[in-house]
C-alpha positions as CSV (number, residue, x, y, z in Angstrom):
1,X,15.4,67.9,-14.0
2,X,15.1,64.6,-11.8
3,X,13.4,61.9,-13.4
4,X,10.7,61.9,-10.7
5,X,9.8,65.6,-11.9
6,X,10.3,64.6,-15.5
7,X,7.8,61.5,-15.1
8,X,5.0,63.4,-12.8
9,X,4.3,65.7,-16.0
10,X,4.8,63.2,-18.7
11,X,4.1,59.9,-17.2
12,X,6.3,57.5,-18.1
13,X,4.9,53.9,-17.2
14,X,6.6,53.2,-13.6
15,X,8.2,50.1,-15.3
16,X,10.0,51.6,-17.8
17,X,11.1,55.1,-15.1
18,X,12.3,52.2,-12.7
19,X,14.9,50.4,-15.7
20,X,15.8,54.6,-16.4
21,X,17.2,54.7,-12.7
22,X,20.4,52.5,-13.6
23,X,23.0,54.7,-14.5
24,X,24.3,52.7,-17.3
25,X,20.9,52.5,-18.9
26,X,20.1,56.2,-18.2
27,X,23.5,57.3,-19.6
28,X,22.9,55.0,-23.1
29,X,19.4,57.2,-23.1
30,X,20.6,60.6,-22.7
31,X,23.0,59.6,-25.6
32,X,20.1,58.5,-27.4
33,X,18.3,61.5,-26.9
34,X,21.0,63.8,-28.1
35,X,21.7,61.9,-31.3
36,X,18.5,61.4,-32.5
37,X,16.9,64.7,-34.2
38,X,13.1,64.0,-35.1
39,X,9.9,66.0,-34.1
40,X,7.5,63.9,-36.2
41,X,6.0,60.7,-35.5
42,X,7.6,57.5,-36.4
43,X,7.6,53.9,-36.8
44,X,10.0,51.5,-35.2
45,X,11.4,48.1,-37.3
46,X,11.8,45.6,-34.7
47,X,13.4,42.0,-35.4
48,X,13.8,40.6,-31.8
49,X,17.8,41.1,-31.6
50,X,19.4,43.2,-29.0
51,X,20.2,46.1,-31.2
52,X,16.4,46.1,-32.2
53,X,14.6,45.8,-28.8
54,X,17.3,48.3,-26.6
55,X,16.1,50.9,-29.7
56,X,12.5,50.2,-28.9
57,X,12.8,51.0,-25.5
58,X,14.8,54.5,-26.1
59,X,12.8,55.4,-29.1
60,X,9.8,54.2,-26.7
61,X,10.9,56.9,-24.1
62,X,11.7,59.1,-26.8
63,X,8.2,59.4,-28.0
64,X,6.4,59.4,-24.7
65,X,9.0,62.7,-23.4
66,X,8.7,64.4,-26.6
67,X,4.7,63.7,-27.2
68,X,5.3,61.9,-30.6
69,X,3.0,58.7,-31.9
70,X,5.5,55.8,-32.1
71,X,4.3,52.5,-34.6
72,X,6.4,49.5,-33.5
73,X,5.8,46.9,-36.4
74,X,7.5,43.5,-36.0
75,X,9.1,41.7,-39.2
76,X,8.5,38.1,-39.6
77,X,10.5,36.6,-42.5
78,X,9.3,33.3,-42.4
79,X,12.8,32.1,-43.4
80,X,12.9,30.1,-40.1
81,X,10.3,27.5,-39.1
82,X,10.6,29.2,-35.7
83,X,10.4,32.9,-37.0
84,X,6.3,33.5,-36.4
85,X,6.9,31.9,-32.7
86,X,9.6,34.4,-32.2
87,X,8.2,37.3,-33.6
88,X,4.9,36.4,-31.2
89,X,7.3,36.1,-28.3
90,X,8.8,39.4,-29.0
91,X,5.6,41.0,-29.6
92,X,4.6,39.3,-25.8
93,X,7.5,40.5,-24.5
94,X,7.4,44.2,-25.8
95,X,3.6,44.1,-24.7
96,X,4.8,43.9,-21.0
97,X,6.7,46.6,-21.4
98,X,3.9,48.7,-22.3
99,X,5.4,48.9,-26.1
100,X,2.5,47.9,-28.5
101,X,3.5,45.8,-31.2
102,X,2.5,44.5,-34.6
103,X,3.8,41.9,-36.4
104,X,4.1,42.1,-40.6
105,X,4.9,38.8,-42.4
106,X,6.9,38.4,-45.6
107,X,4.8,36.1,-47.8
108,X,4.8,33.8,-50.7
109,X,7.8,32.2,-51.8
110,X,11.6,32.6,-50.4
111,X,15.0,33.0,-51.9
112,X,17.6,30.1,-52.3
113,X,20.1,32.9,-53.1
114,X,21.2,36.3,-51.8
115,X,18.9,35.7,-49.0
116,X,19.9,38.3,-46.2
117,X,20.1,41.2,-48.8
118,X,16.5,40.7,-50.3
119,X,15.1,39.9,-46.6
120,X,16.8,43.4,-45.7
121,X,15.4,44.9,-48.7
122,X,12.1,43.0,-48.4
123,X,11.7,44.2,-44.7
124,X,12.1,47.9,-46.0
125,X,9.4,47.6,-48.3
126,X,7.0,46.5,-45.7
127,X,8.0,49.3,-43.1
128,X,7.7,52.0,-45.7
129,X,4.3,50.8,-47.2
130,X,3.0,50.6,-43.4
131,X,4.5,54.1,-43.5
132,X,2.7,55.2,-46.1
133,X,-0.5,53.9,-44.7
134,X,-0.3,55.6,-41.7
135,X,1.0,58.6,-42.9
136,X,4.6,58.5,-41.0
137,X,7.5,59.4,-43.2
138,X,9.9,58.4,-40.4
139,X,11.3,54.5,-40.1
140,X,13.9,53.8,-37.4
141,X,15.8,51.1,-37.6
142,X,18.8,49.3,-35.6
143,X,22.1,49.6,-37.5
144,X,24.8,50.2,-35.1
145,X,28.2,50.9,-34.7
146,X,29.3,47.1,-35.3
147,X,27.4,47.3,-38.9
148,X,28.8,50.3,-40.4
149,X,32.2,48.7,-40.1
150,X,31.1,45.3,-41.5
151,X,29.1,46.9,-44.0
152,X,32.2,49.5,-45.0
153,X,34.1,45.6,-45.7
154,X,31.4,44.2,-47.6
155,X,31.4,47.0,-49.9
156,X,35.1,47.2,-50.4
157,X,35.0,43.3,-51.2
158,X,32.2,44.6,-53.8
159,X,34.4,47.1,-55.9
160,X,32.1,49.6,-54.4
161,X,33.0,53.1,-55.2
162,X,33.1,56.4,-52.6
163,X,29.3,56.1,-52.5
164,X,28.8,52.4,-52.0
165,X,31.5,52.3,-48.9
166,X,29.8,54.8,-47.1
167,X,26.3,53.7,-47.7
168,X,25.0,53.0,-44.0
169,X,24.3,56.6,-43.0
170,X,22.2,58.2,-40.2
171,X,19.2,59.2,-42.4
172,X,18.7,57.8,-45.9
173,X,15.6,59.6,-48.0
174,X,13.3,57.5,-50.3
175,X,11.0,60.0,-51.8
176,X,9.0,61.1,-48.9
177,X,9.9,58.7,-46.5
178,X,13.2,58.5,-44.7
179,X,15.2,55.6,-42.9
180,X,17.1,56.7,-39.4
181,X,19.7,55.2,-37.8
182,X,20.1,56.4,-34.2
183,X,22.5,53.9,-33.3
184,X,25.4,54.3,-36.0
185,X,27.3,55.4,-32.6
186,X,26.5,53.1,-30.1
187,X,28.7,50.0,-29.5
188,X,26.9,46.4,-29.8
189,X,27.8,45.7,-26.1
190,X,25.9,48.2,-24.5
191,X,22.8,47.7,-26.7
192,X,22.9,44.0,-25.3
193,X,23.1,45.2,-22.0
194,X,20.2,47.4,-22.3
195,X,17.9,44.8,-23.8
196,X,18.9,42.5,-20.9
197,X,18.5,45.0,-18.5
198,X,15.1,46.1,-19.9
199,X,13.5,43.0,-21.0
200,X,15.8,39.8,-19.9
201,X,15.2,38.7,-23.5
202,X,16.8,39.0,-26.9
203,X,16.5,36.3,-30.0
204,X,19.4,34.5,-30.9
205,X,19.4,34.4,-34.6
206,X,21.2,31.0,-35.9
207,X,22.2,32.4,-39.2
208,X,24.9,35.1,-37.1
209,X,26.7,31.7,-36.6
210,X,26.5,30.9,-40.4
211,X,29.8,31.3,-42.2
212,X,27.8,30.8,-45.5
213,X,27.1,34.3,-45.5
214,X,29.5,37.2,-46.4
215,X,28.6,39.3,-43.7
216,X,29.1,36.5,-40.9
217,X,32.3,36.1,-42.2
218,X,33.3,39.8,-42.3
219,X,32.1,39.9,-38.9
220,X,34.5,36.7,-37.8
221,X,37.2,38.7,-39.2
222,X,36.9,41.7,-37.6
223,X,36.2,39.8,-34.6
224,X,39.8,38.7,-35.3
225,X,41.4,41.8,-36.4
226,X,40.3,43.7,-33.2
227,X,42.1,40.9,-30.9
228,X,45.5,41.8,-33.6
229,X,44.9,45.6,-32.2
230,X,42.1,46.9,-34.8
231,X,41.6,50.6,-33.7
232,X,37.8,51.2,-34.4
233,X,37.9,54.9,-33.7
234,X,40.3,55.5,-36.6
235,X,38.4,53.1,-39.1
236,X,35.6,55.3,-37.9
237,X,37.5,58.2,-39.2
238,X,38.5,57.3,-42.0
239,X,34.6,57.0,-42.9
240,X,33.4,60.1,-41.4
241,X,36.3,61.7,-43.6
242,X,34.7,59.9,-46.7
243,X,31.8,61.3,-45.7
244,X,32.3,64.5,-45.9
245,X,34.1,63.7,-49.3
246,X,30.8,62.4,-50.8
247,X,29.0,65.3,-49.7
248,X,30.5,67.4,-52.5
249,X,29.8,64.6,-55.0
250,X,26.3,65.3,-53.8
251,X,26.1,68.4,-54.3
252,X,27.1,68.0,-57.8
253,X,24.5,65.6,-58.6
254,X,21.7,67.4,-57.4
255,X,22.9,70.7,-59.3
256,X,22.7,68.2,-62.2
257,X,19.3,66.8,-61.5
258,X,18.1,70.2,-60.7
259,X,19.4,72.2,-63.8
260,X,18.7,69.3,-66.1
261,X,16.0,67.1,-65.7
262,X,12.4,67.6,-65.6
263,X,10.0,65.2,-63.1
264,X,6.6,65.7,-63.9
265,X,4.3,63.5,-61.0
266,X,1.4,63.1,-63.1
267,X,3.3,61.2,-66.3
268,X,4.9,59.2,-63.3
269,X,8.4,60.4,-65.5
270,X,11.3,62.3,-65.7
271,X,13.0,63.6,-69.0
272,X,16.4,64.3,-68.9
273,X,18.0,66.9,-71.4
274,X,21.4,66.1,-73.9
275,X,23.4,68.3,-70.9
276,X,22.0,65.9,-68.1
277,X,24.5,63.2,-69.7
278,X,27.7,65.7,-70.3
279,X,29.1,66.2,-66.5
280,X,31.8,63.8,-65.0
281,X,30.9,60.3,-65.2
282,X,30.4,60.1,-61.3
283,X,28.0,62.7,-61.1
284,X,26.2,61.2,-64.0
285,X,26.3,58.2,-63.1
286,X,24.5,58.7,-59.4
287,X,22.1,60.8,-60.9
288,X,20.7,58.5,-63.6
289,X,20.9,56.2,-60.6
290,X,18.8,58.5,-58.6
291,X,16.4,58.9,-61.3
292,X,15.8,55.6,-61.7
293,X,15.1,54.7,-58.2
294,X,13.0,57.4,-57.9
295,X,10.4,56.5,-60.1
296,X,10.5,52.8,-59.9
297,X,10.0,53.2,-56.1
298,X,13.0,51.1,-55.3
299,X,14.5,51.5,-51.8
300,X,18.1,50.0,-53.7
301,X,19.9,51.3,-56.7
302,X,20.0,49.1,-59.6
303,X,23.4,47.2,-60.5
304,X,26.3,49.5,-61.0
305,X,27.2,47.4,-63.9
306,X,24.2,47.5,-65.1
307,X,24.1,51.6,-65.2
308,X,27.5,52.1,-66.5
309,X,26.5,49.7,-69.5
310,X,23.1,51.6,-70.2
311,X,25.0,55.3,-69.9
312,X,27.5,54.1,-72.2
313,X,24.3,52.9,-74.9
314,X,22.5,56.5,-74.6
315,X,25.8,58.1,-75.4
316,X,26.7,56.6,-77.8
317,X,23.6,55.2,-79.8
318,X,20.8,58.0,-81.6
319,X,18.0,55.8,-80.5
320,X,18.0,53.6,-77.7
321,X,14.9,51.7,-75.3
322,X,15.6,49.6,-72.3
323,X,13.7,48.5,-69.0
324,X,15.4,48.5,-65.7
325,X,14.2,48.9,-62.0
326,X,10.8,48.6,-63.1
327,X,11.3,51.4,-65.6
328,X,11.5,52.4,-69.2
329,X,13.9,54.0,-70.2
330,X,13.8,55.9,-74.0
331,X,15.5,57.9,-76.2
332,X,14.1,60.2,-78.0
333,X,15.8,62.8,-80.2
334,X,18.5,63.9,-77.4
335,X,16.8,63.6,-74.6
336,X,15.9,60.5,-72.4
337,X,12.5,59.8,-70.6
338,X,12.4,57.7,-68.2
339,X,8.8,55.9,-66.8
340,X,7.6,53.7,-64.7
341,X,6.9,50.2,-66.1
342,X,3.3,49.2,-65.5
């Protein structure tokens, strides 16, 4: 179907059918569009870099072809005396392209430590609770290519285990709502193109140049690497392999969480039975992990440390109590409840 025919029945704003024509543009779209597997309605996490505002124009188009409501909320982190002016610009900008915008602000006071973790996991918390208020289990968010490989180094550099190196995946679920990355494939280049192409505009975020954090620094090296011959497609699979390696872990630890463990919604708990704890470590591990997230409504895990030291205490102690994740977590007789701190 020619994209005249297509726009006559679904009426695609002339401005955004007109950037469609380019071939590189459209080709970057159809991609998009066969990638991306959503019916529902959706909200967009915008922060004004190129990776962010070429996925608000595809998931724009997106929604208007496949008759979906599409949320585009804005994230201003305050962190940068500039940030609100940015994020206004942005909104502006967006606006023109006939992609309605809101902004959402992180207030009260900011980190002095681990700042670009708890700003990710800050700007999470406000997407899903918008989510929740709208009713729209479906966030989409920016990740590309680029990050799965930085974020595959910052994990080894972690001591992460199978789980932890493979952690940036197309669709993450958080109770009912679920995180979707549509651009895992998509090289950083061309979504740069595509938000010059679209909008002439992207923000320039200082702290990419600042070699204080981890990530900017795995990024230089990689940087490096690549000009040394780096192949990306085979570091690509080798994680798809890994993948598919954790998917049988994860099938284990939802047999376990299934079979034994009880979640009751009104108590706000779940109780899990003396057998929940007697499986391979991994398996227990990730599901007392799970459990914990779960009804602390935490979009990250606890500390790996942190679980491996409280396992270690229910095994081995006849009466145990501990908080963690904004839970309690008891003992009582040979079985462990866990609820949610108020």
């Amino acid at each position: 179907m020619s994209l005249k025919n297509l726009s006559a029945k679904i009426k695609i704003p002339k401005l955004l059918k007109d950037k469609l024509k380019n071939k590189r543009v459209k080709k970057i779209y159809e991609s998009f569009e066969k990638t991306i597997r959503i019916k529902e309605n959706f909200i967009v996490g915008v922060s004004g870099g190129p990776d962010s505002l070429a996925l608000a124009f595809l998931a724009k188009i997106f929604s208007i072809k496949k008759k979906l409501k599409s949320k585009f909320i804005i994230i201003d982190h305050k962190l940068r005396k500039e940030s609100s002016d940015e994020a206004k610009n942005v909104k502006k900008i967006l606006g023109k392209s006939h992609i309605k915008a809101e902004i959402l602000s992180w207030s009260g006071k900011k980190p002095s430590k681990n700042i670009q973790s708890l700003a990710r996991q800050k700007r999470y918390n406000l997407l899903m609770k918008m989510g929740k208020k709208l009713k729209i289990k479906n966030i989409l968010v920016g990740h590309h290519q680029d990050d799965l490989l930085e974020n595959f180094f910052i994990r080894i550099l972690r001591g992460s285990g199978l789980k932890g190196l493979i952690s940036l995946s197309e669709k993450n679920n958080f109770g009912n709502m679920n995180i979707l990355r549509p651009l895992l494939g998509f090289e950083k280049k061309d979504l740069i193109f595509l938000s010059k192409k679209v909008f002439n505009y992207y923000v320039k975020d200082p702290s990419n140049e600042n070699s204080e954090f981890k990530r900017i620094r795995i990024r230089k090296l990689l940087l490096e690497l690549e000009k040394d011959g780096l192949d990306k497609n085979k570091f690509l699979k080798t994680i798809s392999n890994l993948k598919k390696s954790n998917e049988v872990i994860s099938f284990y630890v939802m047999d376990n969480l299934k079979r034994n463990s009880f979640f009751s919604k009104k108590k706000q708990q779940i109780v899990l039975s003396k057998d929940f704890f007697d499986q391979p470590f991994e398996v227990v591990f990730r599901s007392f992990s799970d459990s914990i997230r779960i009804i602390g409504e935490n979009y990250y895990p606890s500390r790996g440390k942190k679980i491996e030291k409280m396992i270690h205490e229910i095994k081995n102690n006849s009466s145990f109590k501990a908080t963690l994740g904004r839970c309690i977590i008891e003992k009582v007789n040979q079985s462990v409840i866990i609820s949610k701190e108020h």
